[in-house]
N, C-alpha and C positions, 0 to 999 in steps of 0.2 A: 428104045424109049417109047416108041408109040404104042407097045404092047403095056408095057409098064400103064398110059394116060388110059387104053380101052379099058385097063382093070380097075382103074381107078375111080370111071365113070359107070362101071357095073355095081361096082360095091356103094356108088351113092347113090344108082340108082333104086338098088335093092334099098336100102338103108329109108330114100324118102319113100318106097311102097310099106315098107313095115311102119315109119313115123304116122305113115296118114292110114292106115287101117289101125293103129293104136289111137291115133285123135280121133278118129269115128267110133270107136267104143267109148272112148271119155266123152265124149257128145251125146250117146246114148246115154250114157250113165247120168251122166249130169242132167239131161231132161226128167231122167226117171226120178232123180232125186227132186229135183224141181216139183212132181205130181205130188212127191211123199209130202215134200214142207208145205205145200198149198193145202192138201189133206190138212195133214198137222195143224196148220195156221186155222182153216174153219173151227175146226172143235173147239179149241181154244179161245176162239174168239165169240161161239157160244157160252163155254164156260163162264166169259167174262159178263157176259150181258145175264148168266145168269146170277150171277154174285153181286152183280152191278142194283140189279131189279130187288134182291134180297134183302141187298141193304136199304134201298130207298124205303122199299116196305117197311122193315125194321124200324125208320127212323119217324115214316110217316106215323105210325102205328102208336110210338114212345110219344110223338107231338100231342096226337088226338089223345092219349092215356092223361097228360099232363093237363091237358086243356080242359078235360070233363072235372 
């Protein structure tokens, strides 16, 4: 019987050394993705300020056309 319990404590032993070098890759990974979407997120959030500025100009532009 107590052979049976030592196998049974090796095999979860092994088991939580492979869980936790699998959750440290998913930890790396998910940082790295973390860099991409913050990347991501900048540009986009230039794009917007530039579509944003485009339209104000646009509208200021039609205002002053309509006013002369």
């Amino acid at each position: 019987m107590s052979d049976r319990a030592e196998q049974a404590l090796e095999k979860i032993a092994k088991h939580e050394q492979e869980c936790a070098q699998r959750w440290g890759e998913a930890l790396t990974e998910l940082r790295n993705l973390r860099k991409v979407a913050d990347a991501h997120a900048a540009r986009w959030e230039r794009l917007a300020w530039l579509v944003v500025a485009s339209a104000a100009t646009a509208v200021i532009t039609l205002l002053m056309a309509n006013i002369q």
